[in-house]
C-alpha positions as CSV (number, residue, x, y, z in Angstrom):
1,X,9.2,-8.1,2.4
2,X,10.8,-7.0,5.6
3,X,14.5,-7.3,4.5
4,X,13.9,-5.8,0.6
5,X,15.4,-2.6,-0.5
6,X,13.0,0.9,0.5
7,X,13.1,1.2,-3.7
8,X,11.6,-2.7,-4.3
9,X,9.0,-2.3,-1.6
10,X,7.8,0.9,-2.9
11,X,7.4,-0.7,-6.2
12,X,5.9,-4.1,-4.5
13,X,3.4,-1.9,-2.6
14,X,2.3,0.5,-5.7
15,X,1.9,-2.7,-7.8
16,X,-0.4,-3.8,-5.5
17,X,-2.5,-1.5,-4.4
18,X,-2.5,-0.6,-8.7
19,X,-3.8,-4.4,-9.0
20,X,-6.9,-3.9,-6.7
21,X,-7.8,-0.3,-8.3
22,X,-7.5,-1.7,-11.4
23,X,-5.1,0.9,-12.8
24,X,-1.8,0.8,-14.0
25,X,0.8,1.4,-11.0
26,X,2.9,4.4,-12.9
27,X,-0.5,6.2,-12.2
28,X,0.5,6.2,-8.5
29,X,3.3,8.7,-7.0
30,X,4.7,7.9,-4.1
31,X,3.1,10.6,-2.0
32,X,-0.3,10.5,-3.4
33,X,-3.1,10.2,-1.1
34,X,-4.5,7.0,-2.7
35,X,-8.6,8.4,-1.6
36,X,-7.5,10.2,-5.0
37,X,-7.2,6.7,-6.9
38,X,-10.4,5.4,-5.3
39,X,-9.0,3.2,-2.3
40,X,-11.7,2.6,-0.6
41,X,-12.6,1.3,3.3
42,X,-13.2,-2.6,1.9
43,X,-10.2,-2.9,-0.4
44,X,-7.8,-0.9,2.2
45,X,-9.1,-3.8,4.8
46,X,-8.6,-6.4,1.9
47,X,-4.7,-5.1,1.6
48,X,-4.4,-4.9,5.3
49,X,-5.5,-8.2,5.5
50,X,-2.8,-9.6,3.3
51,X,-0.1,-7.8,4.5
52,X,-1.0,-8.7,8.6
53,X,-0.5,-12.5,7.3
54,X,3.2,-11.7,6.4
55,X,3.1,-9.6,10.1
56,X,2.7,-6.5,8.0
57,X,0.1,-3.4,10.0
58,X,-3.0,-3.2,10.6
59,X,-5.8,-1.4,9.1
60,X,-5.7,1.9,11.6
61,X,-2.3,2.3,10.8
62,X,-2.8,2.1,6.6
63,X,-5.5,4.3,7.3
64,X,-3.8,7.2,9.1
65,X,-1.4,7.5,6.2
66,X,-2.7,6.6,2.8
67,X,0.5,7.2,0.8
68,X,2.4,4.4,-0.7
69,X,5.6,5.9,1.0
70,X,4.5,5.9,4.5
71,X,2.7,1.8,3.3
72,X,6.2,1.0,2.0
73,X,7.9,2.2,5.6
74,X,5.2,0.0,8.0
75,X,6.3,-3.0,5.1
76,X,9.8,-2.9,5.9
């Protein structure tokens, strides 16, 4: 994911995180704190947890910025 466009890993991150809330992803904005949506501690630790396999960040730095903006930045 490192090398795709700031628009496609926006759109790979909201579909994700839409997937685990179980709620469509046009429901997200990109500078949404996603506590609104109902991310909570175990599924932000399940995404985290993913990502770190593809060398994404770690759970401390999801969690001091819970938009799918600053996500998509630590992605790329």
């Amino acid at each position: 994911m490192r090398d795709s466009s700031p628009a496609d890993t926006r759109s790979h991150v909201r579909n994700e995180v839409a997937e685990l809330l179980g709620i469509a992803a046009v429901e997200i904005d990109d500078d949404d704190d996603l506590l609104d949506h109902g991310l909570d501690s175990i599924r932000l630790m399940m995404l985290a947890d993913r990502w770190r396999a593809d060398g994404g960040p770690d759970a401390m730095a999801l969690m001091a910025d819970r938009r799918i903006s600053a996500w998509a930045d630590l992605l790329r």
